[in-house]
C-alpha positions in Angstrom: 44.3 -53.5 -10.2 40.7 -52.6 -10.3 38.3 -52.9 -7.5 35.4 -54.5 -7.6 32.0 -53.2 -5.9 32.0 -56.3 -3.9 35.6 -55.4 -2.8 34.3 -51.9 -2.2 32.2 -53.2 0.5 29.3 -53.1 -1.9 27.3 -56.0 -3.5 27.7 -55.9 -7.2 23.9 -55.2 -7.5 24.0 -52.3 -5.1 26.1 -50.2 -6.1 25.7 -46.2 -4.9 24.0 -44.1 -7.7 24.9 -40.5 -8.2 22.5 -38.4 -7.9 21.1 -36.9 -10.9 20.5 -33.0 -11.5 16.2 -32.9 -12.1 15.3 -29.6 -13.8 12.1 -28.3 -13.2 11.4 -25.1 -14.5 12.9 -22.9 -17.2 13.4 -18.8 -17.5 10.5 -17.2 -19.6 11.5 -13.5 -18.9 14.3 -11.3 -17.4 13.6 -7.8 -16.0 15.7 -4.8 -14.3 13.9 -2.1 -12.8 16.2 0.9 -12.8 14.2 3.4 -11.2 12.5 2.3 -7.8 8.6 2.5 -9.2 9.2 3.1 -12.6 9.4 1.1 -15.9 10.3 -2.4 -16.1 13.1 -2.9 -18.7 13.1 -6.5 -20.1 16.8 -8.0 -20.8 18.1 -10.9 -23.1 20.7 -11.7 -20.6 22.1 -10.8 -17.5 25.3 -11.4 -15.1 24.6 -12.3 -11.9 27.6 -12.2 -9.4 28.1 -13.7 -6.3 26.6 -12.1 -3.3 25.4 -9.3 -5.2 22.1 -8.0 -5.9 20.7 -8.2 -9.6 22.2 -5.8 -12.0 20.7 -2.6 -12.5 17.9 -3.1 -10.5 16.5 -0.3 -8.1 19.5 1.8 -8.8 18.0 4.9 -8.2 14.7 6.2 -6.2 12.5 9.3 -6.5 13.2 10.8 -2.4 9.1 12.1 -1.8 11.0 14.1 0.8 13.3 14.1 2.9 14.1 10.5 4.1 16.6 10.7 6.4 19.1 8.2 3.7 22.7 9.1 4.3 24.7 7.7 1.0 28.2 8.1 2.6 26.2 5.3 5.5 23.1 3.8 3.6 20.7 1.9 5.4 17.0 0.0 4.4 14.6 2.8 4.2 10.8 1.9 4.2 9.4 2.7 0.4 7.3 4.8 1.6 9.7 7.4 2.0 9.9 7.3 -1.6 7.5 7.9 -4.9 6.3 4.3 -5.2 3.0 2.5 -6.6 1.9 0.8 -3.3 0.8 5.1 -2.8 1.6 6.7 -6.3 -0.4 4.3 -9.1 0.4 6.8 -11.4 3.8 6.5 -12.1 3.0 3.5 -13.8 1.4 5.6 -16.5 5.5 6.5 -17.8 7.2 5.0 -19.9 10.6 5.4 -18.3 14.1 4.0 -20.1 18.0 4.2 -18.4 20.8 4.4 -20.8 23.7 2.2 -18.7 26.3 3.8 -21.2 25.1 7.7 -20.3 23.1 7.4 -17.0 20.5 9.1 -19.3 16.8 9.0 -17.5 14.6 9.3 -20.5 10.8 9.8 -19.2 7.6 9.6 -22.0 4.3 10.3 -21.1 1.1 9.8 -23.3 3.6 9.1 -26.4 5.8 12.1 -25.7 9.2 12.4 -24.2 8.7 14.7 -21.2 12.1 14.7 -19.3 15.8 13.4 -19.9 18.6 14.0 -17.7 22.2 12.3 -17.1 21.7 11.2 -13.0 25.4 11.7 -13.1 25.3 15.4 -12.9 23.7 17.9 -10.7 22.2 19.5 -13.6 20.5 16.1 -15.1 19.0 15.1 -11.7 17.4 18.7 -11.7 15.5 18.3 -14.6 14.1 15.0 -13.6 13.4 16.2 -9.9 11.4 19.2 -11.6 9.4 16.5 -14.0 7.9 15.3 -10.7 7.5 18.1 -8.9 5.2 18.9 -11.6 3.5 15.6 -12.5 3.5 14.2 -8.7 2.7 17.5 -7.0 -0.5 16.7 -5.6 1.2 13.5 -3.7 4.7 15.1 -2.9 5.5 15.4 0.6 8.5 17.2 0.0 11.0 18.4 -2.5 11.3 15.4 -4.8 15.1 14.2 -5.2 16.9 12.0 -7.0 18.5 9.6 -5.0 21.7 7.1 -6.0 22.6 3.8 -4.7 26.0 4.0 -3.5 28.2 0.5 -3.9 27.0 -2.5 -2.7 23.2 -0.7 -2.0 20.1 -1.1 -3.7 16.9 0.6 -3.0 14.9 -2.6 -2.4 11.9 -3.1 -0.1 13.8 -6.0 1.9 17.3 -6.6 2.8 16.6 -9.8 1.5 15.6 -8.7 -2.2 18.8 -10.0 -4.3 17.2 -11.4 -6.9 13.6 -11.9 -6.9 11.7 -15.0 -9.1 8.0 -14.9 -10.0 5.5 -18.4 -10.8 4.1 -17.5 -14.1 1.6 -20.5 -13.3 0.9 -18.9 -9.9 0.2 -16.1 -11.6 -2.1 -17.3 -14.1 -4.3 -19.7 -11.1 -4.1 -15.9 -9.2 -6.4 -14.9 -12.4 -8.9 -17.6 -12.3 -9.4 -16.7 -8.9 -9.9 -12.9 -9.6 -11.6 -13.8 -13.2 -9.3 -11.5 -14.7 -6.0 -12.1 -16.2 -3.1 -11.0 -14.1 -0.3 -9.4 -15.6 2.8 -11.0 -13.8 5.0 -7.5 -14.0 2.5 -6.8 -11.1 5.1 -8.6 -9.2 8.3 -6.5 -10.7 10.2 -9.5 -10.6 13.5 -10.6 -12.1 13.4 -13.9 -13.6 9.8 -15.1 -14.5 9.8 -18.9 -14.6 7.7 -21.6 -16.8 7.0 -25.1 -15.9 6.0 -25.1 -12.0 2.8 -26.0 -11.1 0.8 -22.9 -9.0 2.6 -22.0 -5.8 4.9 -24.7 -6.0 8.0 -21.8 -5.7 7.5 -21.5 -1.9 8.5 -25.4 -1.8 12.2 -24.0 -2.7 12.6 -21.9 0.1 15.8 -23.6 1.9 16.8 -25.0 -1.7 19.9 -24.6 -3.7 19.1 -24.6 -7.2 21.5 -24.2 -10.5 20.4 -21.9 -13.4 21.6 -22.0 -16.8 25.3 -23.5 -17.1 27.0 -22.0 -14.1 24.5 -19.9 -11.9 23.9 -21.2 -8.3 20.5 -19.3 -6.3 19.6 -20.2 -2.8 16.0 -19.5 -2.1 15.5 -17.7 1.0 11.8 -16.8 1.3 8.7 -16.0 0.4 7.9 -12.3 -0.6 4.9 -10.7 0.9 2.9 -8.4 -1.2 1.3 -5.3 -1.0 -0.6 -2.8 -2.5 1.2 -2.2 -5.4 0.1 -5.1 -7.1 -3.4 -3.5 -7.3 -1.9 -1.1 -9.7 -2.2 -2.5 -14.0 1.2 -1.7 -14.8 -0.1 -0.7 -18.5 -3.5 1.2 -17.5 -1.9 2.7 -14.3 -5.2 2.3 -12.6 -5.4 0.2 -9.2 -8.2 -2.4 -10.4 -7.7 -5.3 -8.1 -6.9 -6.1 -4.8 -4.0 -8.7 -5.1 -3.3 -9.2 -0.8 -6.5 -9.2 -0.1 -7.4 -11.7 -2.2 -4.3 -13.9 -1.8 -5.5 -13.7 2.4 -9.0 -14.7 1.4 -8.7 -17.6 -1.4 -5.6 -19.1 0.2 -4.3 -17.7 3.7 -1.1 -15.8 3.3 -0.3 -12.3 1.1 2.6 -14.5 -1.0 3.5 -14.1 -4.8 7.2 -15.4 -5.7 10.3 -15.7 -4.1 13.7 -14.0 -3.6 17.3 -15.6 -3.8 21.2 -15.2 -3.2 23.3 -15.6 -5.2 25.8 -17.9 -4.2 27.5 -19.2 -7.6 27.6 -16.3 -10.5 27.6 -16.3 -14.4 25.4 -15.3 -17.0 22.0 -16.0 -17.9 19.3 -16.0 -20.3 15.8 -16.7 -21.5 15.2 -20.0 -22.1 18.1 -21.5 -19.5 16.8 -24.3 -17.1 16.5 -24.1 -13.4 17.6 -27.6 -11.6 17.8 -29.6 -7.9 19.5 -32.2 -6.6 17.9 -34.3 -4.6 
């Protein structure tokens, strides 16, 4: 026999609602950035897995001397042991693309290919060290060196970078500020999101939010910014100054947030983010 609410301990008009999934923003854009500092590579879709950082991002990084990283015991090493565009704007002047299938680094500059190499072997990561020793000579340190991720490593500038997500509206009340537009891959994020209102990202930090049909993200902070967003990631030159006027106009150096991933599967433009309340 049935139960009734009112048998349930309930009265009939009270009965507990479930609540309902509210979704809230949607994915505009997925990017990877290979290289630490080079090309952003835009994706159609991507598989996130659990506890893992975003595939093939920061897989490799340009050592601008030596850096003390140990692969057979990596550890966080400051960026600015490495070529990066917080120091080197001009490596945003490449048009760099990584073949998954080949580990083939394929490097253009001003329309012409310049450098390709399989990071694989010794003899690929030669000819892209010698690219830079050439085209970043004047900002080397050191012997430049291709550097690997070994398993479970990424060359991030947090411990906390797994997947990072960027405001598209924060990005665009960021340019009425400056009176310029702001091109969001300033930020080098992951998944670019539609439909929050300016800022309104840092109100996720604690959250647990689903993406697409099966992906589950918590939000664990805000990420701090720094000089690299001065750099135009078409122009290469460093045109504003992105922290300092985040400080001025509203207090803090913020743009987007990172995530874990807690619940993996794939995703792809156009999938929903959504909260429980």
């Amino acid at each position: 026999m049935n139960e009734s609410t009112e048998d349930a301990g309930f009265p009939a008009d009270e009965t507990p609602a479930l609540a309902a999934p509210i979704t809230f923003a949607n994915i505009a854009a997925i990017y990877r950035y290979p290289v630490k500092g080079l090309t952003p590579e835009k994706l159609e879709v991507v598989e996130l897995e659990e506890g893992r950082y975003f595939p093939g991002d920061r897989l490799f990084a340009i050592e601008n001397g030596p850096s003390g990283f140990i692969p057979e015991a990596p550890s966080f090493q400051p960026k600015i042991k490495f070529l990066m565009l917080m120091r080197n704007e001009r490596l945003a002047a490449l048009d760099a693309r990584f073949e998954d299938a080949t580990s083939e680094l394929v490097i253009r500059h001003e329309g012409t290919e310049a450098v390709r190499g399989d990071l694989r072997t010794a003899e690929g990561r030669a000819a892209i060290e010698g690219f830079f020793q050439r085209y970043s000579r004047y900002e080397l340190r050191g012997a430049p060196k291709v550097l690997a991720a070994p398993e479970g490593f990424r060359f991030v500038d947090t411990t906390e970078g797994f997947v990072s997500l960027i405001n598209l509206a924060s990005c665009r009340a960021l340019g009425e500020i400056i009176g310029q537009e702001v091109d969001p891959l300033r930020f080098r994020g992951n998944l670019y999101l539609d439909g929050l209102e300016p800022w309104e990202e840092f109100d996720l930090v604690g959250q647990t939010i689903d993406v697409g049909n099966h992906v589950r993200l918590k939000i664990t902070q805000r990420i701090f910014r720094c000089a690299a967003t001065n750099v135009d990631p078409v122009t290469a030159k460093r045109d504003m100054d992105v922290p300092g006027t985040l400080m001025r106009h509203l207090g803090h150096t913020d743009c987007g947030i990172f995530a874990e991933v807690v619940r993996g599967g794939l995703l792809t433009e156009g999938d929903s983010l959504r909260i429980t309340l």
